[in-house]
C-alpha positions in Angstrom: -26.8 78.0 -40.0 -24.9 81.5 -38.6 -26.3 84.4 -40.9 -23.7 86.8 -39.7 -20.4 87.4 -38.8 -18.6 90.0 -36.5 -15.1 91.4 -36.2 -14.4 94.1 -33.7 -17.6 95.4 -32.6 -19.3 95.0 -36.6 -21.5 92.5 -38.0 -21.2 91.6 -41.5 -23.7 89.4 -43.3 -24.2 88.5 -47.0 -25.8 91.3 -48.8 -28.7 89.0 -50.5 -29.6 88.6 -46.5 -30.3 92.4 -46.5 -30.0 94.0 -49.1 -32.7 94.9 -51.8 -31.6 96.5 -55.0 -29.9 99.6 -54.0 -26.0 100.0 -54.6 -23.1 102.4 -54.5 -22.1 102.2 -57.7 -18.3 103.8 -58.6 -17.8 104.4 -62.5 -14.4 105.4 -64.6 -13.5 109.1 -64.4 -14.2 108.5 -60.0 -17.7 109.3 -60.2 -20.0 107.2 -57.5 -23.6 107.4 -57.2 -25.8 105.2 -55.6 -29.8 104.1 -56.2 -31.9 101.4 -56.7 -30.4 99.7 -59.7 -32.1 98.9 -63.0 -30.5 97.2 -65.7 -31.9 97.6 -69.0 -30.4 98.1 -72.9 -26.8 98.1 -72.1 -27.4 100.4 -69.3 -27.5 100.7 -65.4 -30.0 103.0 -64.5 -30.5 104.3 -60.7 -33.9 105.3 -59.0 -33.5 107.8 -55.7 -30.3 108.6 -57.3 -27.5 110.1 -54.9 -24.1 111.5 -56.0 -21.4 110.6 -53.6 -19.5 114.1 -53.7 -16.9 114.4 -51.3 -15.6 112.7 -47.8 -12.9 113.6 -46.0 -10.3 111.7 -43.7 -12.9 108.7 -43.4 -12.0 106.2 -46.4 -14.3 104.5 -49.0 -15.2 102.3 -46.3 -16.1 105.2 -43.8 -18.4 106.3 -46.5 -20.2 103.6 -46.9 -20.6 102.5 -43.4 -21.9 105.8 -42.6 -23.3 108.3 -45.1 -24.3 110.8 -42.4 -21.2 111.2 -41.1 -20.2 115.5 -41.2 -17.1 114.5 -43.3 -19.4 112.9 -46.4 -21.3 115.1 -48.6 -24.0 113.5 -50.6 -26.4 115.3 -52.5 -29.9 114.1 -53.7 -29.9 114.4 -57.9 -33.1 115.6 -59.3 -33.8 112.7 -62.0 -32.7 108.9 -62.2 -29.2 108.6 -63.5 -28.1 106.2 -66.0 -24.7 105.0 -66.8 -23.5 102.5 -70.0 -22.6 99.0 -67.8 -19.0 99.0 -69.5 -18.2 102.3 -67.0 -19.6 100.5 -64.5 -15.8 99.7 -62.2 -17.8 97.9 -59.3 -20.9 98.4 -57.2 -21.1 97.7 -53.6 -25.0 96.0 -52.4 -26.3 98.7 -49.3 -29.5 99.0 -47.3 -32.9 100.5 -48.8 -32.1 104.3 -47.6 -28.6 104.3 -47.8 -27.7 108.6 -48.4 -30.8 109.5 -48.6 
């Protein structure tokens, strides 16, 4: 059975093949964070939490793909974040260290 996929030069693979429990998470009002995701009481709450500030001229997708990239800011928050699951918009499933 193939695990993977690629299309122009980028493998893709199903996220429960990689991914553990850390997410970009975008909520109402265009906040995105990202962490290891907890849910618990009506809430999401994220661990190694990272605000998704600003990209420029890259896309969503850009972002994601590469957090390091000069034209993303990210910046480490202090103390776990939590956020009631009915803001919750989606969440996309990314690699252990992803931002930080």
């Amino acid at each position: 059975m193939k695990n993977s996929i690629t299309i122009d030069g980028v493998e893709y693979r199903p996220a429960s093949l990689t991914m553990g429990k850390r997410a970009v998470v975008v909520v109402d009002r265009g906040w995105i964070f990202a962490g290891d995701v907890e849910e618990k009481d009506g809430k999401i709450i994220l661990r190694r939490a990272v605000w998704v500030f600003r990209w420029e001229s890259v896309g969503f997708d850009g972002v994601l793909a590469n957090p390091k990239d000069k034209r993303v800011t990210i910046k480490q928050l202090p103390t776990d974040v939590e956020i009631p699951s009915g803001s919750e918009i989606f969440r996309c499933p990314v690699e252990a260290s992803w931002g930080l």
